[in-house]
NUFI-211215 format. One record per residue (C-alpha): residue number from 1; residue in three letters; x, y, z. Coordinates in Angstrom, 1 decimal. Layout:
! NUFI-211215
+-----+---------+--------+--------+--------+
: num : residuo :     px :     py :     pz :
+-----+---------+--------+--------+--------+
: NUM :     ALA :      X :      Y :      Z :
...
+-----+---------+--------+--------+--------+
***
This chain:
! NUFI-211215
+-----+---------+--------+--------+--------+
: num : residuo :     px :     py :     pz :
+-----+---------+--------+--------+--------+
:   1 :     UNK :   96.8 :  117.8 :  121.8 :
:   2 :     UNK :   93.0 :  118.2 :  120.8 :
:   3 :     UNK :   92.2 :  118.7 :  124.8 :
:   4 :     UNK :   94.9 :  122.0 :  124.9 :
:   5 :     UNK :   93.9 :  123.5 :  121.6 :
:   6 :     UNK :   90.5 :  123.0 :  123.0 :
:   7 :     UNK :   91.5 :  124.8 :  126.3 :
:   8 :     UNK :   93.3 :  127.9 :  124.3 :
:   9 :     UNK :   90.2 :  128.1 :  122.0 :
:  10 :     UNK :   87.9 :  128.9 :  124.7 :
:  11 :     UNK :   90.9 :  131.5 :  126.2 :
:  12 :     UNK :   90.6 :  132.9 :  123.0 :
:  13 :     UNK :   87.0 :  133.0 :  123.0 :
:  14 :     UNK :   86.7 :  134.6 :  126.2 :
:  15 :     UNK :   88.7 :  137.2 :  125.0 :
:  16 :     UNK :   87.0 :  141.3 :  125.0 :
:  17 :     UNK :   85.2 :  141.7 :  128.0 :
:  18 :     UNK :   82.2 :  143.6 :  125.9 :
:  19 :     UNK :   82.3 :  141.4 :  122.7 :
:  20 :     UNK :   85.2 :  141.7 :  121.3 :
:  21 :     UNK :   85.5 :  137.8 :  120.5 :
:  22 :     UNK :   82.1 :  137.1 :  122.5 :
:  23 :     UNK :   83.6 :  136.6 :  126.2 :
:  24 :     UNK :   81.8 :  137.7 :  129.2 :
:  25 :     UNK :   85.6 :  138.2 :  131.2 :
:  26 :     UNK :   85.2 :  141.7 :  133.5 :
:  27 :     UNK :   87.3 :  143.5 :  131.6 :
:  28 :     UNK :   89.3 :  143.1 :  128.5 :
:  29 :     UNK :   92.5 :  143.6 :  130.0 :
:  30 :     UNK :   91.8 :  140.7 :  132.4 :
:  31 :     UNK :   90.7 :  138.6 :  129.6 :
:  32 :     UNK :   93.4 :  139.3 :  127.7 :
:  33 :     UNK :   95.7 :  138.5 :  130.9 :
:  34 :     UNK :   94.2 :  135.2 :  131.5 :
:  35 :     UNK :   94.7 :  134.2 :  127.7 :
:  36 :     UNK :   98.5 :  135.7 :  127.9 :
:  37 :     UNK :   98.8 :  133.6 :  130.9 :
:  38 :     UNK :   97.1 :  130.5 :  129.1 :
:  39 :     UNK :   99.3 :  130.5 :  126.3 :
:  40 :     UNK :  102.4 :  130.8 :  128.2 :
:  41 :     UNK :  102.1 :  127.2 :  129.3 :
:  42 :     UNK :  104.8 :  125.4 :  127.4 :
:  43 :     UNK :  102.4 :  123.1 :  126.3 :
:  44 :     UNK :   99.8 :  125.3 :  125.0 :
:  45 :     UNK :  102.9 :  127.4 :  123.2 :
:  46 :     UNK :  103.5 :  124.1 :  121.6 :
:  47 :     UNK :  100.2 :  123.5 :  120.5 :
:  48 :     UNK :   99.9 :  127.2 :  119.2 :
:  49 :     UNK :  103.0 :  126.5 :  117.2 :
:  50 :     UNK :  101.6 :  123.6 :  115.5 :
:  51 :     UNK :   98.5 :  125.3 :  114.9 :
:  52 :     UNK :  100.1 :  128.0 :  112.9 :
:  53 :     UNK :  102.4 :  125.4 :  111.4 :
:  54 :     UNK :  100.7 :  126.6 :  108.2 :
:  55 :     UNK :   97.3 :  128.1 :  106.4 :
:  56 :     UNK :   95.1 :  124.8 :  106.4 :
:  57 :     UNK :   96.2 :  123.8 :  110.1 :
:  58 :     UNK :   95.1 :  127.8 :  110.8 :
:  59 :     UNK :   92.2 :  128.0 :  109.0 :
:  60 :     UNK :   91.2 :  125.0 :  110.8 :
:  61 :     UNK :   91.4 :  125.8 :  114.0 :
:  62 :     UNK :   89.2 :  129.5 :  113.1 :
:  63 :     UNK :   86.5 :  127.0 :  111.3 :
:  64 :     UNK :   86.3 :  125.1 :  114.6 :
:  65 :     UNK :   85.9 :  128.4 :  116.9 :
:  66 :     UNK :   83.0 :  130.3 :  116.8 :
:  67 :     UNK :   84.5 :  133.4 :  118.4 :
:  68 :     UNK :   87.5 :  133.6 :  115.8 :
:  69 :     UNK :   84.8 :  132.3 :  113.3 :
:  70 :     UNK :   83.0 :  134.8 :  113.2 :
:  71 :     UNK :   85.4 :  137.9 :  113.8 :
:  72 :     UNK :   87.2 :  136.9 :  110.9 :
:  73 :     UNK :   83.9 :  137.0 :  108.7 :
:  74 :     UNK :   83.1 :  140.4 :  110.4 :
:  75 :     UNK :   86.3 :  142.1 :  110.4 :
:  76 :     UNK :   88.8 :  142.5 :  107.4 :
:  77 :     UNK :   91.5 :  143.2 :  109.6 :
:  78 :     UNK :   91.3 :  140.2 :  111.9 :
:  79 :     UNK :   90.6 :  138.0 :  108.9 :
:  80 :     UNK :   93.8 :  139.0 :  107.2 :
:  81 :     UNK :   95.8 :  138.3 :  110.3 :
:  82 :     UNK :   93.6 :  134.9 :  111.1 :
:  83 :     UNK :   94.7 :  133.9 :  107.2 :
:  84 :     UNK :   98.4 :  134.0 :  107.8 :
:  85 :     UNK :   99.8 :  131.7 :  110.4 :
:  86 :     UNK :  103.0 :  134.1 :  111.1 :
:  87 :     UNK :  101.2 :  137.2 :  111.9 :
:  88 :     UNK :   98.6 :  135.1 :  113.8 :
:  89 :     UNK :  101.4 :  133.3 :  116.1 :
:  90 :     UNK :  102.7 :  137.0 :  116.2 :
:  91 :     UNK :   99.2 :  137.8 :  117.7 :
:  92 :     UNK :   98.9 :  135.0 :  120.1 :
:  93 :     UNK :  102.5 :  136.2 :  121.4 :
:  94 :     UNK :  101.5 :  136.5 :  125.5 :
:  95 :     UNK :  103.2 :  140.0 :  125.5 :
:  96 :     UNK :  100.8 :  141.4 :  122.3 :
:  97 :     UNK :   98.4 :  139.7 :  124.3 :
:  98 :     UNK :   98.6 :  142.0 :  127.3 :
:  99 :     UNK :   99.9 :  145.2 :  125.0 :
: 100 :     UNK :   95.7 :  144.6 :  123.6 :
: 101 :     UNK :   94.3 :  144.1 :  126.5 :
: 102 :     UNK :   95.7 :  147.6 :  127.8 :
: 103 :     UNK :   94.8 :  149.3 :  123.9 :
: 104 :     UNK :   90.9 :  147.8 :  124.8 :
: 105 :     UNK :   90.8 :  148.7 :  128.2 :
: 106 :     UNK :   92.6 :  152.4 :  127.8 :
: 107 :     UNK :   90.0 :  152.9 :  124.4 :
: 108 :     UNK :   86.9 :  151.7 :  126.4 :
: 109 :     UNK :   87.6 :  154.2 :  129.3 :
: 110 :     UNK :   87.7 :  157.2 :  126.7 :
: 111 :     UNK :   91.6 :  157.5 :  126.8 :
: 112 :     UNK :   92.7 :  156.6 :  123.4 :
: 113 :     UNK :   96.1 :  156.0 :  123.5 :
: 114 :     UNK :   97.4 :  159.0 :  126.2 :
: 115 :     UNK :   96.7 :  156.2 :  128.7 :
: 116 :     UNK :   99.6 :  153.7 :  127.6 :
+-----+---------+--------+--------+--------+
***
């Protein structure tokens, strides 16, 4: 279990192309994508579940990643959404995954949100 939150830690770290949660992926949208496709692994989906079981299990798993670490202390919005395990699971949902990938990738190339 460790080993597969391990692997969808660094999926999530990877995560932003430019910074977003520190990765270095070519774009967001393919970061994004490869996290999507990381957590839509039955086993990782499982792991994710258990992770957002409830807040200490959570809170937990931000302490041990830099990336979300660190976002959360930066950013009021992703804090609130790291400190509930419902909204975070939401977030971590493959689909939302892709749907801010595109949102990134469309407001990095100047076309707010006439490009979705």
């Amino acid at each position: 279990p460790k080993a597969v939150i391990g692997k969808a830690s660094k999926a999530i770290g990877k995560v932003g192309g430019d910074g977003l949660l520190g990765g270095a992926e070519d774009s967001a949208a393919a970061a994004f994508e490869n996290t999507a496709e990381l957590f839509s692994e039955p086993d990782i989906a499982d792991q994710m579940a258990g992770v957002c079981a409830d807040q200490e299990t959570l809170a937990a798993f931000v302490e041990s990643n830099d990336a979300l670490y660190d976002l959360s202390e930066n950013n009021p919005i992703a804090a609130e959404l790291m400190n509930d395990p419902e909204k975070f699971q939401t977030m971590m949902e493959p689909d939302n995954l892709r749907a801010m990938g595109e949102l990134t990738e469309a407001m990095e190339a100047g076309e707010g949100l006439e490009g979705l």
